[in-house]
N, C-alpha and C positions, 0 to 999 in steps of 0.2 A: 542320154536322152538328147534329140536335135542334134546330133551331132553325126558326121558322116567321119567312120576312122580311115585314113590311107592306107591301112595296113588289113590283114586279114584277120578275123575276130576270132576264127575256130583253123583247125585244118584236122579234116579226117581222114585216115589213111585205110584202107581196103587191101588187101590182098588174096592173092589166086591160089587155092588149094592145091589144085592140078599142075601146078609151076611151083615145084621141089625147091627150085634156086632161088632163094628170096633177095640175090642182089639181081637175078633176072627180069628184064620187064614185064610188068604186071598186065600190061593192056586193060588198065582200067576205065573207064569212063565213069565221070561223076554227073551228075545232075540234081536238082532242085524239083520238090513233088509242083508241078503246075498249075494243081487244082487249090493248092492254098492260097487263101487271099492276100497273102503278106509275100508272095513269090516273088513280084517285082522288086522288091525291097531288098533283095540279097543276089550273089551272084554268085557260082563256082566256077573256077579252073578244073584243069585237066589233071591239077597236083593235090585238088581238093582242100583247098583255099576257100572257106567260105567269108565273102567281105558284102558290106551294107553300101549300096547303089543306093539309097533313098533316106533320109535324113528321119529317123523312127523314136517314136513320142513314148510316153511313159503316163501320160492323162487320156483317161475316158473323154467324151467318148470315140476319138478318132485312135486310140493309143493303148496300150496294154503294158503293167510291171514286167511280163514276159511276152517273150514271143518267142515258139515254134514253127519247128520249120524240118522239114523229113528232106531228108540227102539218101539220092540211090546211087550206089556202086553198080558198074553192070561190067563185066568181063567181055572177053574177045572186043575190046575193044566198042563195046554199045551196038554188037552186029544184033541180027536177029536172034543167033544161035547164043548169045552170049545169055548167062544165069545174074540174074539181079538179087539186092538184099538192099536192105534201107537203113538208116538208123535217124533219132528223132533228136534234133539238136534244140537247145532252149537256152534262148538268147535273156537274160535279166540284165534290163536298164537299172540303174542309180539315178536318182531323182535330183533335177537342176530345180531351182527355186523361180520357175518361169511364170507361175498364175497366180494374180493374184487373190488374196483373199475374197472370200461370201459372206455377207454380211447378211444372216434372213430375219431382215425386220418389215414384212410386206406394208404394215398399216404406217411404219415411220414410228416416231415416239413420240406416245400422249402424257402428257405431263400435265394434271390438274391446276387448276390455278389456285392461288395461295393456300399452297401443301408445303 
């Protein structure tokens, strides 16, 4: 939580059906779904390295315990002709002791007099 690592969190690996030789290159391209709201917040290589670009919270209500996030694999290289698949990564933060406590006592404390 709030914290941005240097290193890669996940790395997922795809490869090509049609390409027998699997120390052959794969011609994959990786990408990140767009339409999620949490898309800026992460970032893929080409090696499918998925790392946190944005520093991601664990408290409502800007922040979530998890967070999801869909990674597409697309073959020939991300052409047109290339065959895409997805899979769904879920990111769980561990909780820093950053907020503090709620105190809900709206009216304060009535305290009769000589009680």
């Amino acid at each position: 939580e709030n914290s941005q690592p240097s290193h890669a969190i996940i790395r997922v690996q795809a490869r090509d059906p049609d390409i027998e030789d699997r120390t052959a290159p794969q011609n994959i391209t990786y990408s990140i779904d767009q339409t999620n709201e949490y898309a800026d917040h992460f970032s893929i290589n080409n090696d499918g390295e998925l790392r946190v670009v944005m520093p991601l919270d664990r408290d409502p209500p800007e922040g979530a315990p998890q967070w999801h996030i869909f990674v597409f694999a697309k073959d020939e290289n991300g052409g047109p002709k290339g065959r895409e698949h997805y899979v769904e990564c879920i990111i769980t933060l561990e909780d820093e002791n950053d907020n503090a406590p709620v105190l809900a006592m709206p009216d304060g404390l009535v305290w009769p007099e000589n009680t």
